[in-house]
N, C-alpha and C positions, 0 to 999 in steps of 0.2 A: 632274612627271608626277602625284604622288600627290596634290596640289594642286588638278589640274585636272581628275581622274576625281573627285575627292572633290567638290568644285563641280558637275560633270555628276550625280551621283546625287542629288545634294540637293535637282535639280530634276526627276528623274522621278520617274514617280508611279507607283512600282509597287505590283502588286496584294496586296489583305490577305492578310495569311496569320497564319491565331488561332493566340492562343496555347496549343499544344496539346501535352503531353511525346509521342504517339502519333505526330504529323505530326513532330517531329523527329528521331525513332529511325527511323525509313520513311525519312525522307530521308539520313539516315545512311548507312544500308544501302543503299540503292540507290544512292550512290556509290560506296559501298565497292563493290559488283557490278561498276556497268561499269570500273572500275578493275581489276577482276581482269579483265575480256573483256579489255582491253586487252592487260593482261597476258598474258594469253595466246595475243594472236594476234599480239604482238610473240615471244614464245617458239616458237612455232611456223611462222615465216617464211611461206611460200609459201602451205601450207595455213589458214591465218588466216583470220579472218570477213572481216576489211575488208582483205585483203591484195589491192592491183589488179594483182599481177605472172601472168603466163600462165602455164599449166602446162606447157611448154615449158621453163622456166627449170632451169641446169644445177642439180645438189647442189653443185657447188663453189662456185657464185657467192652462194645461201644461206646456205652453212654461211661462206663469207669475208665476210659483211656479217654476220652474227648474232654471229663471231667479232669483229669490232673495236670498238675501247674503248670508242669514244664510244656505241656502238650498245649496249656492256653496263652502261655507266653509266647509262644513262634507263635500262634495265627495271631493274637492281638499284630503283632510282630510284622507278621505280611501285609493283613489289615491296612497300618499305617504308610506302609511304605509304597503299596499300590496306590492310594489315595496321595501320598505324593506329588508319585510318577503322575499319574495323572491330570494332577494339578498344573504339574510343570506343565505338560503336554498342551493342557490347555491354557495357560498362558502367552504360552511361547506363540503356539497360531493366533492370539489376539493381539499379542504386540508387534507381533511382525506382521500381523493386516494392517494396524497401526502405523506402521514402518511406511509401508507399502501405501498407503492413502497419503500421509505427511510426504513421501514424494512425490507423488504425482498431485499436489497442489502447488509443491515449490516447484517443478516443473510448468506446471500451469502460467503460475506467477512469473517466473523467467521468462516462457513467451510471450507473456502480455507487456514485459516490461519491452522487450526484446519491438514487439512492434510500436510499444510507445515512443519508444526511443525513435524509433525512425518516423512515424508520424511528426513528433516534436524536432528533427531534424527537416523533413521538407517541408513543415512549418517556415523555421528560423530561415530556411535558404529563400522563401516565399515573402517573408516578412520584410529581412535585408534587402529584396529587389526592392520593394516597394519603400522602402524608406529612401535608398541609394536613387533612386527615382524622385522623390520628393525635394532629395537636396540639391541635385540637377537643374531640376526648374526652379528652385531658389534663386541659384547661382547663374541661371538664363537671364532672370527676369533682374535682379539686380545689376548685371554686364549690361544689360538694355536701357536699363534707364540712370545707368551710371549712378548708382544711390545703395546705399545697405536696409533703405526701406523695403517691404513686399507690401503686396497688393490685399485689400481683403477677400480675396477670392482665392489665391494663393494660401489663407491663413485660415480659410472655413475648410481648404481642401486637406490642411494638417490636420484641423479637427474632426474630421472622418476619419483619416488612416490612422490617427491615434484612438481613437475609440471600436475602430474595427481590429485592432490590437489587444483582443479579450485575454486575460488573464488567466492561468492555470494553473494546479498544483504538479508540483516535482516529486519524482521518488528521491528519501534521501534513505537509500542502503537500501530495506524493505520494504518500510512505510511512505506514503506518502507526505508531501512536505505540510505543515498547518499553516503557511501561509500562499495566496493563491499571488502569485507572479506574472509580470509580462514584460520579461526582456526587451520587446520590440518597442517597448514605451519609454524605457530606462535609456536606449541606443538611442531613440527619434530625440531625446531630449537633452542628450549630450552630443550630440551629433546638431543640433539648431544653435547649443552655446557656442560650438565651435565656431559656426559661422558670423558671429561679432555682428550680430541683427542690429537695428540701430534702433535706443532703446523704445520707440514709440510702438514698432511692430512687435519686437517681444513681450511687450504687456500688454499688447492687445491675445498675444499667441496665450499668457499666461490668465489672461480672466476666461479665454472662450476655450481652450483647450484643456481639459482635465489628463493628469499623469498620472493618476489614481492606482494603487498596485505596482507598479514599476520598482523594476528590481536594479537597484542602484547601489549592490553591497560593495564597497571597498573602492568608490571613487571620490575624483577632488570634486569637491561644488564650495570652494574656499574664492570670498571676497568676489561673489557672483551675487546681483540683483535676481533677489530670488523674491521677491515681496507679491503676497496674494496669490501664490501656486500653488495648489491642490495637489500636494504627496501623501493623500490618505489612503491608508490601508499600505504604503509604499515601505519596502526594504532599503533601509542604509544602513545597514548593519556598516560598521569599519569604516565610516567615509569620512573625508574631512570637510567641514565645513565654517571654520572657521572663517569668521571675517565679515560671513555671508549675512544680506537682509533679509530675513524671513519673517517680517514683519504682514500680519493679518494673509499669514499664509494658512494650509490647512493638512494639519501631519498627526490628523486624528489615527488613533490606530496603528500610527507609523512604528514601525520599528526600527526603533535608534539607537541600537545597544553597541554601546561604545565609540559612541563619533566623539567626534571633535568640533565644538560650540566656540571654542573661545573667543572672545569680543565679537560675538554674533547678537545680530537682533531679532527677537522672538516678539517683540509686542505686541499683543491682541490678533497671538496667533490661537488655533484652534488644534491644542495637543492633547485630549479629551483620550485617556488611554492609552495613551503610549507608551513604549516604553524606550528610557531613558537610562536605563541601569547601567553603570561604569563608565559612563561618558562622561564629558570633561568640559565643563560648565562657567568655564572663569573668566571673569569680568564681563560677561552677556549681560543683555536688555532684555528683560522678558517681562516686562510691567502690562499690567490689567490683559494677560492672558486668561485662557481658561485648562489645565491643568487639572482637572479633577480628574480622580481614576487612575493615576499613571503610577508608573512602576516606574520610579527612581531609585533605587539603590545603588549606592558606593558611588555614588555622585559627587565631582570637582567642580566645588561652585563658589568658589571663595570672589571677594569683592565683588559680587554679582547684584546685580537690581532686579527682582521679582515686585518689585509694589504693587500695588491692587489687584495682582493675580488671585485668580481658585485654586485653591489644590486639596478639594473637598477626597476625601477619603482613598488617598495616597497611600504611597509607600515609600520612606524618606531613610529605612533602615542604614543607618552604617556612611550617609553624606556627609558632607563639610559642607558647611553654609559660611565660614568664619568670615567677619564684616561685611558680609551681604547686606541690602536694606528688602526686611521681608515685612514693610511697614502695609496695614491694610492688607495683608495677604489671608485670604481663610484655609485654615486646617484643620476643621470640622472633621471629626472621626477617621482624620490618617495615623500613620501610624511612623512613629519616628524615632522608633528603636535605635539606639547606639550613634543616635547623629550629634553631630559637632554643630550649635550654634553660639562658639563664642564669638563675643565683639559683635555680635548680630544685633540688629534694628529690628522690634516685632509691635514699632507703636499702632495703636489700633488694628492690629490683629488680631485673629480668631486661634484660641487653643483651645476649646472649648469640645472636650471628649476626645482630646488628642491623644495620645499614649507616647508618654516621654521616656521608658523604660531605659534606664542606661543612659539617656542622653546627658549633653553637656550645654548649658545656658551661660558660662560665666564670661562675666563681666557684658550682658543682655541688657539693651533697654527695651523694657517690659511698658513703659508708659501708657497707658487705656487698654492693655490688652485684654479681650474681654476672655473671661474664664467661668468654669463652677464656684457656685459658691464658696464650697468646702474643698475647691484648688489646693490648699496648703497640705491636705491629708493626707495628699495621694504624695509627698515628696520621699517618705521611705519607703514606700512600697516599690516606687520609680529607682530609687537610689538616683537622684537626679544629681550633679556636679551643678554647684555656684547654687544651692538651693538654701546655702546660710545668708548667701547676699541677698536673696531675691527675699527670704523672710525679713531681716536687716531692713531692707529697703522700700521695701512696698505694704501696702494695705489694700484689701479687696473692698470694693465700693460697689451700692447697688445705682443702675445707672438708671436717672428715676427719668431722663430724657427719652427713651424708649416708647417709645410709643406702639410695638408691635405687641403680639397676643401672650408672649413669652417676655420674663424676667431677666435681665442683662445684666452678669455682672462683672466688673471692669479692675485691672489693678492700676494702685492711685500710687508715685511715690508721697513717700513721708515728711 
């Protein structure tokens, strides 16, 4: 049967009907309608639109057919299936207003990107004059006076045009980006190294000029006097920087995910936040920095020197620290899941509510490292590595030198 109607319709030709979501919520509903007429002139026996029986007709003989099975099983029957239809019916026009709204905001969105885009275009072509302008009269005034020094009036006039270089967010796909940028600061500042300043005017450019925000992802700044430069809140995502001094520079906030440190100097820099995760950290100076807050993970930092640094309430998950000296370094409430500190140095350092989970200490001098009392407790629950030597080898001592409000106490070896 289903064979032979299916073959029948394949050869009528019936009429178009466009493809319209309107013409088929309408047809919807107007079957769900006469569905319910039906309905109801099946519930209403006698009195019914298309009932052919006379008005003549007893109540008994009505109410005995309205009563039997088969007669309550089609209308439950109808009942159901109007209620359907109808249901569909309305669905369908609430999702396809839904439809119809959720375009015309991505529409919306598109335009606004559509003009951002060009705004942030005659921006940049605004910004590069003004820059390519600035390096002009650089390049005047050093031909004039035959010297790579500048003037300080040439050097307060960069630190205008780099602070009138306000930072913004980027769409990245649909959303906005979560870090607020300014290309024209990242350009003005690779565009000044270029010029081979000599070094008295560039560290005057770097105490009085802030680069703050500067979007600097995926460039060299390797074996450049970078010492006392303000790159906070600043993008280097992917850059290299090996080599470089960044010594009591300031990369709070910086995001640093995945540079390259190596033999660089960080000391009594101000990296308060940052993040540092998969970056590559080996054999750097970064002594009596401040470090707390930052997101280090899967960090290469091997023979590296952190001494006196903070790294209060970090994130050290999954590093290599192996023969680092992290002597006097505090790790107060970080967190240093699955990190590698063998052959590491932590004398007079702070572990104290550190969370070693997984990690690796062997062959560590522990020497004054001040801890909990009850330090030894927590070594199954950690499953700490090298934690037979460290019991072997040490005794916890109360440090009666302490003179502060709180009780200090320290591991002694044996």
């Amino acid at each position: 049967m289903s064979v032979v109607v299916g073959w029948t319709l394949g050869y009528l030709r019936l009429p178009y009907i466009e493809k319209n979501y309107s013409f088929w919520a309408g047809f919807l509903a107007c079957v769900g309608f006469v569905l319910f007429v039906l309905v109801t002139n099946l519930l209403w026996g006698k009195s019914g639109l298309f009932n052919s029986r006379t008005q003549t007709s007893s109540v008994t003989e009505v109410d005995d057919e309205y009563k039997s099975p088969k007669k309550l099983g089609y209308s439950w029957l109808m009942i159901l299936t109007a209620a359907i239809v109808v249901g569909l019916a309305v669905g369908f026009i609430i999702n396809r207003q839904d439809m119809l709204q959720e375009r015309q905001v991505s529409l919306q969105n598109q335009k606004y990107q559509e003009i951002l885009s060009i705004a942030v275009s005659n921006q940049k072509s605004n910004q590069y004059f003004l820059t390519n302008n600035i390096i002009e009269k650089i390049k005047l005034e050093q031909k004039v006076n035959n010297s790579k020094a500048i003037s300080d009036a040439l050097i307060s006039e960069i630190s205008g045009l780099c602070q009138s270089f306000q930072p913004f967010q980027y769409f990245d796909g649909d959303s906005l980006s979560s870090y607020k940028r300014s290309p024209a600061r990242g350009q003005l500042l690779l565009s000044l190294i270029v010029l081979d300043l000599d070094s008295i005017s560039f560290n005057k450019i770097k105490k009085r000029v802030s680069f703050s925000h500067s979007d600097l992802r995926g460039v060299r700044l390797d074996h450049l006097d970078l010492s006392g430069i303000d790159l906070s809140h600043s993008d280097l995502q992917g850059s290299n920087l090996k080599g470089s001094d960044l010594s009591f520079s300031n990369l709070r906030k910086a995001n640093m995910w995945d540079c390259s440190f190596d033999s660089a100097n960080l000391s009594y820099a101000d990296i308060r936040q940052g993040i540092l995760s998969w970056s590559e950290m080996n054999n750097v100076t970064v002594t009596n920095s401040n470090l707390d807050g930052c997101l280090m993970e899967n960090v290469k930092a091997r023979n590296s020197k952190f001494t006196g640094s903070t790294m209060q309430l970090s994130t050290l998950n999954g590093s290599i620290f192996k023969h680092s000296q992290l002597d006097s370094v505090d790790l107060v409430f970080s967190v240093l899941n699955k990190a590698n500190f063998n052959g590491a140095s932590f004398k007079w350092a702070v572990l104290r509510k550190a969370d070693l989970t997984d990690a690796s200490l062997k062959n560590t001098t522990l020497n004054h490292t001040e801890v909990e009392e009850l330090w030894f407790n927590n070594f199954s629950g950690w499953q700490l590595e090298g934690s037979q030597d460290i019991l072997s080898n040490y005794l916890i001592y109360h440090d009666s030198t302490n003179v502060g409000p709180f009780e200090k106490y320290r591991l002694f070896t044996k």
